[in-house]
C-alpha positions as CSV (number, residue, x, y, z in Angstrom):
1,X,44.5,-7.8,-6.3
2,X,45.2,-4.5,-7.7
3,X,47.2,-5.6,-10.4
4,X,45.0,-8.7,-11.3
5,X,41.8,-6.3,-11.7
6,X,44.3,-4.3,-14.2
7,X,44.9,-7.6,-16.0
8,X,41.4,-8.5,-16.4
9,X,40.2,-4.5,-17.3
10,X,43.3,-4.6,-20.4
11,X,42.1,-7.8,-21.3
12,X,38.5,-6.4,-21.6
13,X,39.7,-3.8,-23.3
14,X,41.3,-5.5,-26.1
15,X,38.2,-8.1,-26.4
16,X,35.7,-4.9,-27.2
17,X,38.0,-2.7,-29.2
18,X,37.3,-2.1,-32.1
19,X,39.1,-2.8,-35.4
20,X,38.9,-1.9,-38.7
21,X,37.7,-4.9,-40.5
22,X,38.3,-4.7,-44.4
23,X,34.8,-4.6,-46.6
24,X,34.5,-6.3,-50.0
25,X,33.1,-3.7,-52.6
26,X,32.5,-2.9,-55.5
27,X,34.5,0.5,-57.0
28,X,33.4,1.2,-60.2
29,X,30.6,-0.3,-62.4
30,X,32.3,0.0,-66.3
31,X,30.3,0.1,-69.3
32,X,31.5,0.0,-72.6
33,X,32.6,2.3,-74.8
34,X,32.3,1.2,-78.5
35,X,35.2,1.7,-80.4
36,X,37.1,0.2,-83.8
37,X,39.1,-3.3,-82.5
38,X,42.3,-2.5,-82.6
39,X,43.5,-6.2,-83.7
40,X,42.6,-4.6,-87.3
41,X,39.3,-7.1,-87.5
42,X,36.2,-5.6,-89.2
43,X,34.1,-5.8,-85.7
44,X,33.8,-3.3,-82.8
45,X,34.8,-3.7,-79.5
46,X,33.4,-3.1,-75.9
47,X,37.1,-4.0,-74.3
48,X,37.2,-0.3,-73.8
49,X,35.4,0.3,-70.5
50,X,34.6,3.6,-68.3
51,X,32.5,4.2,-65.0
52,X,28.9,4.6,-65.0
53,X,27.7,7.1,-62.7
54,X,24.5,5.7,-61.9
55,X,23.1,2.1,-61.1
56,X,23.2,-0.2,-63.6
57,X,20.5,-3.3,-64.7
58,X,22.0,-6.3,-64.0
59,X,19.8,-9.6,-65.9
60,X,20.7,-12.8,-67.7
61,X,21.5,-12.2,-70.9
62,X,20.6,-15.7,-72.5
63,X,22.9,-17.7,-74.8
64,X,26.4,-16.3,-76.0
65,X,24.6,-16.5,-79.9
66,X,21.4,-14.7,-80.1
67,X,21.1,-13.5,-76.7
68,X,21.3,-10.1,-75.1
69,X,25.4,-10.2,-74.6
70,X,26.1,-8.5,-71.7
71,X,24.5,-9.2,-68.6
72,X,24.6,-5.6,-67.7
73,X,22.7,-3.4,-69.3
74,X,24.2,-0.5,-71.8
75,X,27.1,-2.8,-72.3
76,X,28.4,-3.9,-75.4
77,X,30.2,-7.0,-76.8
78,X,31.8,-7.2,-80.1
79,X,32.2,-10.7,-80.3
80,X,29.5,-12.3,-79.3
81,X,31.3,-16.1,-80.4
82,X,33.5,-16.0,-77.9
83,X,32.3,-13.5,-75.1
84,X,28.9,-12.8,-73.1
85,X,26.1,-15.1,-72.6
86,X,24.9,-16.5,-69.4
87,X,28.2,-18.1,-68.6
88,X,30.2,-14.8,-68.9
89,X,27.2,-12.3,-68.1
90,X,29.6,-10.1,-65.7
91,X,33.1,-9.7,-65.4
92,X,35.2,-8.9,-61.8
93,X,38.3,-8.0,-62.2
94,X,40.6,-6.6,-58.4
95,X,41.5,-3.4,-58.5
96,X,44.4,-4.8,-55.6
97,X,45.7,-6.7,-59.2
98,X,45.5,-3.9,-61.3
99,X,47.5,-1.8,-58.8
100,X,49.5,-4.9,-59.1
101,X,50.1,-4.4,-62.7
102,X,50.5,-0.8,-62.7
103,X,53.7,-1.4,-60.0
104,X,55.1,-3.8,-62.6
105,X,54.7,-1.9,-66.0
106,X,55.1,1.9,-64.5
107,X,51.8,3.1,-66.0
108,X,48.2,3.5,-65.1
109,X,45.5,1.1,-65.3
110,X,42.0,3.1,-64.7
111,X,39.1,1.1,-63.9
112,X,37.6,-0.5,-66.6
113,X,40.9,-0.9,-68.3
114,X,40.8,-4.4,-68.2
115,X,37.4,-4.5,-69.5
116,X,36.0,-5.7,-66.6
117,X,32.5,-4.7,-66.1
118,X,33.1,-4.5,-61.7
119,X,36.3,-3.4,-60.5
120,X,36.3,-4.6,-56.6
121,X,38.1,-4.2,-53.6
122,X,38.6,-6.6,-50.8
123,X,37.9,-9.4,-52.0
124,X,40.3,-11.9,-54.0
125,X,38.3,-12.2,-57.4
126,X,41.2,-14.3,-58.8
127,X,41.1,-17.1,-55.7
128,X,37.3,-17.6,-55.5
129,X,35.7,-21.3,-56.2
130,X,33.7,-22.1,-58.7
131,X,30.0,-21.8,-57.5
132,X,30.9,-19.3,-55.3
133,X,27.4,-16.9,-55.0
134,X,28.2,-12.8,-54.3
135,X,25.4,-10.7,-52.7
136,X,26.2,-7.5,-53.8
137,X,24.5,-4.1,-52.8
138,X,20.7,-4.4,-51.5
139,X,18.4,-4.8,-54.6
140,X,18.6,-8.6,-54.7
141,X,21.6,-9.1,-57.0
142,X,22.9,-12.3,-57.1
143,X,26.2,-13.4,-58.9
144,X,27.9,-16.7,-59.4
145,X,31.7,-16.9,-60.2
146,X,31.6,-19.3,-63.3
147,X,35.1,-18.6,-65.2
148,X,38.4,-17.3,-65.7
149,X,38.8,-14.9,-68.6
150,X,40.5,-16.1,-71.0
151,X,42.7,-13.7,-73.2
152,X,42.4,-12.7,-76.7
153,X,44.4,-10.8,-79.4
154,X,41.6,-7.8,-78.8
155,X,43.0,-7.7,-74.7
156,X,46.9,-7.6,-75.8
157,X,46.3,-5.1,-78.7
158,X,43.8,-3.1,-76.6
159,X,47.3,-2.6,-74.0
160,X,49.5,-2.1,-76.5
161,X,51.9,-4.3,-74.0
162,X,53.9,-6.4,-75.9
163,X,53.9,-10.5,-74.6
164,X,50.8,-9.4,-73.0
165,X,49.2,-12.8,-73.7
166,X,52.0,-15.1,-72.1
167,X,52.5,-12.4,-69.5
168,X,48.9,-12.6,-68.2
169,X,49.1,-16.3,-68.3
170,X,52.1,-16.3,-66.1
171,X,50.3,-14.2,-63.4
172,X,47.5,-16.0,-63.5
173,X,45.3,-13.6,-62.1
174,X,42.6,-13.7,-64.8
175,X,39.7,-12.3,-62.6
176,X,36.0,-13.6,-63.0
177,X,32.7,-14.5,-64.8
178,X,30.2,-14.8,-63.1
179,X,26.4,-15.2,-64.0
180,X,23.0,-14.0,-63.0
181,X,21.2,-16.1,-60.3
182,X,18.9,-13.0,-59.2
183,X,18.9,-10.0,-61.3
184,X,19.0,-6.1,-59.8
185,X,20.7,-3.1,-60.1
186,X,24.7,-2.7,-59.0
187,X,26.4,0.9,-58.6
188,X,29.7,2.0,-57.1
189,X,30.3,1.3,-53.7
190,X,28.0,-1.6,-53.4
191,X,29.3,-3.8,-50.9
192,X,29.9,-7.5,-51.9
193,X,29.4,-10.3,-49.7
194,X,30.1,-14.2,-50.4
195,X,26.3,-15.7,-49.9
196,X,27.8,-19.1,-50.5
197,X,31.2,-21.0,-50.4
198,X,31.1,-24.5,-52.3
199,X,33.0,-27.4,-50.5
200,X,35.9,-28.1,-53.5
201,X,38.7,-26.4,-54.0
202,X,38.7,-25.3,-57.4
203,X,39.5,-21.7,-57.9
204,X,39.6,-19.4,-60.5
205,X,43.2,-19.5,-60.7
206,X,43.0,-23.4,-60.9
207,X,40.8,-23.4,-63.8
208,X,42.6,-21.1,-65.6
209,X,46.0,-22.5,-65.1
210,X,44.4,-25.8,-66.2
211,X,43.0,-24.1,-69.5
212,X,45.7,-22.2,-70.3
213,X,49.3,-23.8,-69.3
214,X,48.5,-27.0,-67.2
215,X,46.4,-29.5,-68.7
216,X,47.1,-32.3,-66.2
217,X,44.9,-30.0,-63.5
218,X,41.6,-30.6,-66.2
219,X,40.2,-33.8,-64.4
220,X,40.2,-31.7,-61.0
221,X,37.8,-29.0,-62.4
222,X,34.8,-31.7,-62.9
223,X,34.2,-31.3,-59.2
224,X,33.2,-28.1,-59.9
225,X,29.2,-28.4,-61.0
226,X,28.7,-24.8,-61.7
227,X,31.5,-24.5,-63.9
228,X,30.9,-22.9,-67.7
229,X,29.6,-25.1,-69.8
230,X,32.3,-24.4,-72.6
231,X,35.0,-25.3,-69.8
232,X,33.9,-28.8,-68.9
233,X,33.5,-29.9,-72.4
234,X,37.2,-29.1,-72.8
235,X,38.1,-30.9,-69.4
236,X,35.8,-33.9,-70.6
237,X,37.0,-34.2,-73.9
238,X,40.8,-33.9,-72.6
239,X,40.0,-36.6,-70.8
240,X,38.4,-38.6,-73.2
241,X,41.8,-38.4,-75.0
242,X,44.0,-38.5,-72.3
243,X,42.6,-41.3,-70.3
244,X,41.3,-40.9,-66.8
């Protein structure tokens, strides 16, 4: 009897301890700092990203030509062709990847160095679905993941890593877009919590394997309603060339 009460009091035990249980967050909120491009074009850049030290406006910033750019505010976007608007109002990048890519090139990667505007922890920025709605901190901020990032000569020559482009690719660890559903204010340490999971399967890393190196994945991102706009016009028209 003795030994069955012992049994049932470990088994207790284990049921109400307590673990620790890893939290999503958000580490830094980056902001840009404007400096010359260093791919030797005419324009500035933003790529070039530090912490904020206080809360940051978070809003939609309207079409990629003749909106606001950034969907946070104080940002700055050079190109405003091919980055910002509503589809790419906020970028996420894992600081667990750039730790990644520190172990792999021997040299630091600070927050912001990507030029991510949110550098998280805990959650897997590169495996979210498209549609996907964050929650993050407690003033109504809502986010939905959108897009892979895509890179550009500014990204390799901001690195000064050469291959960078086809390197990247490779990893496919692009981290993502997301835009504004509900606007608020973000700040370090914010924690981030997934609101909404849609029912398909296709992931940031999906989309941008199917952008940048796999073309025969394109028809699967259509399932994907809250996709970019930019992205299923190149899966559609892929298709209408390729046949369904």
């Amino acid at each position: 009897m003795r030994t069955n009460r012992l049994k049932l009091f470990r088994a207790t035990e284990r049921l109400h301890r307590s673990y620790p249980v890893p939290v999503a967050e958000v580490l830094t909120v980056n902001l840009a700092r404007v400096r010359p491009n260093p791919d030797a074009t005419s324009r500035p850049t933003g790529i070039d990203k530090a912490p904020a030290r206080v809360a940051v406006e978070v809003r939609a910033p309207g079409p990629m030509t003749g909106g606001l750019g950034s969907g946070l505010v104080g940002d700055f976007i050079g190109n405003r062709r091919s980055h910002g608007g509503d589809d790419q109002a906020v970028y996420a990048y894992a600081r667990e990847d750039l730790d990644a890519w520190e172990t792999q090139f021997g040299r630091i990667f600070a927050n912001g160095a990507f030029g991510e505007n949110l550098t998280t922890s805990g959650i897997d920025v590169s495996e979210a679905r498209i549609g996907a709605r964050w929650r993050i901190g407690t003033d109504g901020l809502v986010l939905e993941v959108s897009a892979p990032r895509v890179p550009c000569r500014t990204f390799a020559a901001f690195l000064e890593l050469d291959g960078w482009i086809k390197t990247f690719t490779q990893a496919a660890k692009p981290g993502a877009y997301l835009r504004v559903i509900s606007p608020g204010t973000v700040r370090a340490g914010d924690p981030i919590s997934v609101d909404y999971r849609p029912g398909h399967d296709v992931t940031i890393s999906l989309v941008f394997r199917a952008r940048m190196s796999e073309p025969q994945l394109l028809p699967r991102l259509l399932a994907a309603q809250a996709l970019s706009t930019d992205l299923k016009e190149y899966a559609r028209r892929w298709l209408a060339s390729n046949g369904s």
